[in-house]
C-alpha positions in Angstrom: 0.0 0.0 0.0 1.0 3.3 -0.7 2.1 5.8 2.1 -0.6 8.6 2.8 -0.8 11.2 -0.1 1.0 9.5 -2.5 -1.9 8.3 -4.3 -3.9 11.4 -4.5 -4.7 12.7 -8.3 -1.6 14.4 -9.4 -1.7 15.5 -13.6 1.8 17.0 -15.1 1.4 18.9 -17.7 4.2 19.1 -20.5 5.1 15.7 -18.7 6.9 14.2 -21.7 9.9 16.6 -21.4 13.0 16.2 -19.9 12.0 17.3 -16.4 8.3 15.7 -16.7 10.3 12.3 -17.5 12.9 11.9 -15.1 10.3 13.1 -12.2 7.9 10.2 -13.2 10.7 7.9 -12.5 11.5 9.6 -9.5 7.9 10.0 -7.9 7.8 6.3 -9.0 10.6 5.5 -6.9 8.8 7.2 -4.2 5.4 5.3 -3.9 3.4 7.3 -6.2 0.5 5.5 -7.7 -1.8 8.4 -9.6 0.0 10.1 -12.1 -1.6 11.7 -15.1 1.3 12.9 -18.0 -0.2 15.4 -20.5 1.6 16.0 -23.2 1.7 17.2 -27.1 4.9 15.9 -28.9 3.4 12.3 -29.6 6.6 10.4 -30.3 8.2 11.9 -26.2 4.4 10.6 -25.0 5.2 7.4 -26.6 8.3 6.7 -24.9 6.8 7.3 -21.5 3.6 5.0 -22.1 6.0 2.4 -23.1 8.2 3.0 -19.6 5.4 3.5 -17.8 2.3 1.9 -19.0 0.6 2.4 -15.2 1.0 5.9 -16.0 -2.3 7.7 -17.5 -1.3 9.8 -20.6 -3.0 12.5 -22.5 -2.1 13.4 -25.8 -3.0 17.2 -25.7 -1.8 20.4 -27.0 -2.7 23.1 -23.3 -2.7 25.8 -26.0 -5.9 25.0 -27.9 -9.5 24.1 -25.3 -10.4 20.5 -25.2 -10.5 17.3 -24.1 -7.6 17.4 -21.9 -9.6 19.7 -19.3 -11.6 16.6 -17.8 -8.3 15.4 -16.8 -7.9 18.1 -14.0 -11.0 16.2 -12.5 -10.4 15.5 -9.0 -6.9 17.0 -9.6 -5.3 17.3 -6.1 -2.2 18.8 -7.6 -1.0 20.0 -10.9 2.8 20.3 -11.9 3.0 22.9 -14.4 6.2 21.7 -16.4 5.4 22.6 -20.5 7.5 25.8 -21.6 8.7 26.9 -25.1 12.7 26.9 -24.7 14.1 27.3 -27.7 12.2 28.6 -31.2 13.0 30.4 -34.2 10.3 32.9 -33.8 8.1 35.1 -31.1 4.6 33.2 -31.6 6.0 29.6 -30.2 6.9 31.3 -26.7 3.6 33.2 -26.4 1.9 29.8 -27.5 3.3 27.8 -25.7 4.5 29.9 -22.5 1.7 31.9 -22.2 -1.3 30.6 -23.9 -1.6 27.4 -23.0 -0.8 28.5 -19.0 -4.2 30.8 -19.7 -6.0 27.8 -20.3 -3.9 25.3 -17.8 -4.7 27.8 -15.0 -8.4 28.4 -15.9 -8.8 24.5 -15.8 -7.3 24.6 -12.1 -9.6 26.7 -11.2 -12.4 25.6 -12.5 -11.8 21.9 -11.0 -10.8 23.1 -7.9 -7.3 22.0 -8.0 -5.7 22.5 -4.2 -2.4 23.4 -5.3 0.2 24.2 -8.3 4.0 23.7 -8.4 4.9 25.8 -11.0 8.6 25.5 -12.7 10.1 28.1 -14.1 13.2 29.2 -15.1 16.5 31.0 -13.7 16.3 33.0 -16.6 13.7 35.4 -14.8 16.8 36.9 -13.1 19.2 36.9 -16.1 20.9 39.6 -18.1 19.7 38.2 -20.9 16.9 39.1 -23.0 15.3 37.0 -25.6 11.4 35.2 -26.2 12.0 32.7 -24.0 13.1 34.7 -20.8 10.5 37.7 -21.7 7.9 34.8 -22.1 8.7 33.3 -18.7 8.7 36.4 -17.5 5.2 36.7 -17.9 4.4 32.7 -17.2 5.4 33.2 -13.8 3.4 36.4 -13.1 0.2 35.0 -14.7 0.6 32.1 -12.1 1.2 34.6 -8.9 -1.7 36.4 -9.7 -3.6 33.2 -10.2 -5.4 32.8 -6.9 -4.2 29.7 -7.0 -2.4 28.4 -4.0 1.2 27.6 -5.6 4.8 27.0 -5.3 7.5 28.4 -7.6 10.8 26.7 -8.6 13.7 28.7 -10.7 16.2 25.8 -12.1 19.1 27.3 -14.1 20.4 24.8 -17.0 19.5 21.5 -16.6 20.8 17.8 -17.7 20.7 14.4 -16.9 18.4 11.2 -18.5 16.6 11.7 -21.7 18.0 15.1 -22.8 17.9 16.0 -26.6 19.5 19.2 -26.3 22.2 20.8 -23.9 24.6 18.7 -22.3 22.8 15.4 -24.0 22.9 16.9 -27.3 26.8 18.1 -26.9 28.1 14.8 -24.9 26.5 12.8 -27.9 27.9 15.1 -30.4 31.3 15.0 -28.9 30.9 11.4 -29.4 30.2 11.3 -33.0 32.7 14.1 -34.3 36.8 14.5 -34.2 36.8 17.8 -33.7 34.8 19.8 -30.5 34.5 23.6 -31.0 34.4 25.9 -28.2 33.4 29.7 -28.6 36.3 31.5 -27.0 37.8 30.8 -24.3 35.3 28.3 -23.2 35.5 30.2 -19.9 32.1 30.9 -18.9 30.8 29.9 -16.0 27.7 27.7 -15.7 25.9 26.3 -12.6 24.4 22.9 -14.0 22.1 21.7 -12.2 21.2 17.6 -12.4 18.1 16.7 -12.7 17.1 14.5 -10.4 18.1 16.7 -7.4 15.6 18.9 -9.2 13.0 16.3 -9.4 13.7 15.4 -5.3 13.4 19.3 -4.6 9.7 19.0 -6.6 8.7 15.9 -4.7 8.8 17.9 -1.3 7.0 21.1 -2.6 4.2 18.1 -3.6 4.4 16.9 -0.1 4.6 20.1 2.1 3.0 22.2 -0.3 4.3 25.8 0.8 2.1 28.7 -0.3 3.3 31.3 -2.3 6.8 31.1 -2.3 9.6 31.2 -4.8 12.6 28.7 -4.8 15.5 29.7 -6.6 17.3 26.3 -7.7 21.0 26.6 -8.7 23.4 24.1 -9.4 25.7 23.5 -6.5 28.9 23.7 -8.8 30.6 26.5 -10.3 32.0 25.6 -13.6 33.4 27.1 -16.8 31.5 25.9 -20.1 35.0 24.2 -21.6 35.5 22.4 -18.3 31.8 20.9 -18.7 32.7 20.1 -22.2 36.3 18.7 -20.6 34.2 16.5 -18.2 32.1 14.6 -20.0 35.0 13.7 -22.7 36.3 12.5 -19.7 33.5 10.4 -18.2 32.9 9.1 -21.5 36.3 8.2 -22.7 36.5 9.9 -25.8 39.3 11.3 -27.5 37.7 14.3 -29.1 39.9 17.2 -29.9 38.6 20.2 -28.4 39.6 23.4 -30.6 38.7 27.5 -29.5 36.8 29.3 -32.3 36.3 33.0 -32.0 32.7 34.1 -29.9 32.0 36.2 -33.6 32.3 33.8 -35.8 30.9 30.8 -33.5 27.6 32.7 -33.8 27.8 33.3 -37.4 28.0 29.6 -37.7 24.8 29.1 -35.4 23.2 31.2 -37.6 23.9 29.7 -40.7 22.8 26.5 -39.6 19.9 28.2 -38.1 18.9 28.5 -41.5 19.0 24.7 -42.8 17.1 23.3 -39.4 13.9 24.1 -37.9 15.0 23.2 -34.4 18.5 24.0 -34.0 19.5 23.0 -30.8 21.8 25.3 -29.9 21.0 29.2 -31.0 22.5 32.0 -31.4 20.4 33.9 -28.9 21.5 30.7 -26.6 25.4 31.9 -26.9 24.9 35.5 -26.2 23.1 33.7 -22.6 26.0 31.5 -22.5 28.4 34.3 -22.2 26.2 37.6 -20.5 28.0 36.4 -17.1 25.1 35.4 -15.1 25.6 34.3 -11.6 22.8 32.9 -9.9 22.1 32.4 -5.7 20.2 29.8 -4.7 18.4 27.8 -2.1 20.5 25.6 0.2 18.7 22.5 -1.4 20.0 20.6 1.4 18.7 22.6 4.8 15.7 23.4 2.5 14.7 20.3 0.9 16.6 17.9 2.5 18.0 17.2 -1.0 22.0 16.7 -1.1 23.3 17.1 -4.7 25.7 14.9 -6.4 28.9 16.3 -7.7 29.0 17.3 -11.2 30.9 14.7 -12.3 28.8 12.0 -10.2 25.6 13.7 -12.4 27.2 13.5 -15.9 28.4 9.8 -15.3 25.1 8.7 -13.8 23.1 10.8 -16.9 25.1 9.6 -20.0 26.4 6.2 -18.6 23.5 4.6 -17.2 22.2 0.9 -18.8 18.7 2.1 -18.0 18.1 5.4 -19.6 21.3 6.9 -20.3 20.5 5.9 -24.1 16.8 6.9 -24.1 17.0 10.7 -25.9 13.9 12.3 -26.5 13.2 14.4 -29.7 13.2 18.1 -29.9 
């Protein structure tokens, strides 16, 4: 039998993402028995029915009314993971950050839902401006003024099982090519964070349900982009020649091949974030959540090494 509250009515919407997937497993892991995975991208859906067939899962797009609403029916908790990250153009953020939270939050309300963890982004305090950090922006003011009794959690970059872009798109890349470019110096400091401390720091927002407050979730480790890139050549063995290109030119590259793929997954407007020299303070996840995380290297051998799902890669 299930321990007390872990099989209360929770849905996840935009649960076929990289977050959405690795906290199924997780919440699995932890005894829960009522999960309900809403999702759009069809093929990501298909790979969590198949891992998860106990799993109830809604093939939906939260930006158009539908079907989908019924399934916030007796709803104790909604975790509110779907977000536009990366797009050629304005429209997908508002679509997807901003209308389909409209319609997400209207359906809480509606069915009563008792509380909301919402995730959002670190970019909300960046330097940086671009769709997806203007769009979040606004994603995470729509649910504050809500009504809605709600959590908040601010991850900065995040990797670990299942990625198709970020570190899982560049340790997989690295694997395949002889030659690694770096923009720069490579030195550009990042604050990874892995994603199944993330998922543990989720699971007690479920379980405590604080009201109102904003978590700011930060990586433990300090680490220049190159030494990232160094790292998982490391953990994965490969002999990969890493070569400096200049920051200019890098970008005119991204752009170029902007042009010849409708989901690049590393932009332009990603690079100039990648270098604006953001810093971010966090939570102690630790005294806060109770949640230790692993060292960085500990993450990146755990998330591209594992039999289980290191080689499960969703698509962008």
């Amino acid at each position: 039998m299930s321990p007390p509250g872990k099989n209360q009515r929770i849905v996840l919407t935009g649960a076929a993402g990289l977050v959405g997937q690795n906290l199924i497993v997780e919440m699995k892991q932890q005894g829960y028995t009522r999960l309900v995975a809403i999702d759009k991208h069809a093929h990501n859906l298909e790979i969590l029915r198949k891992l998860h067939p106990d799993v109830e899962t809604v093939h939906a797009d939260l930006a158009e009314p539908g079907d989908w609403e019924a399934a916030f029916s007796e709803a104790q908790i909604v975790v509110q993971l779907h977000a536009q990250i990366t797009g050629k153009t304005r429209d997908l953020f508002d679509r997807n950050n901003i209308d389909a939270t409209r319609l997400v939050l209207d359906a809480c309300k509606r069915h009563r839902v008792p509380y909301v963890v919402h995730i959002s982004s670190s970019v909300v305090n960046s330097v940086a401006t671009d769709d997806y950090t203007e769009t979040k922006k606004i994603q995470e003011a729509m649910v504050v003024a809500s009504g809605l009794s709600h959590s908040i959690l601010r991850p900065t970059l995040m990797f670990g099982w299942f990625d198709p872009k970020h570190l899982g798109w560049l340790s997989r890349f690295m694997a395949r090519t002889p030659v690694f470019p770096i923009p720069g110096d490579g030195k550009f400091m990042r604050q990874p964070l892995y994603e199944r401390d993330f998922c543990r720091c989720i699971i007690k927002c479920i379980e405590r349900q604080p009201d109102g407050t904003i978590y700011d979730i930060v990586g433990d480790t300090r680490i220049d982009y190159v030494d990232i890139i160094k790292t998982i050549k490391r953990v994965k063995g490969l002999r990969t020649l890493i070569v400096h290109i200049p920051i200019g030119f890098f970008a005119i590259l991204l752009r170029t091949y902007a042009l010849f793929s409708k989901k690049p997954p590393f932009t332009a407007d990603q690079l100039k974030a990648l270098s604006a020299g953001d810093d971010f303070n966090g939570v102690d996840t630790e005294t806060v959540f109770g949640v230790r995380q692993h060292s960085f290297e500990a993450a990146v051998r755990e998330s591209y090494c594992d039999p289980t799902y290191g080689h499960i890669v969703l698509k962008r």
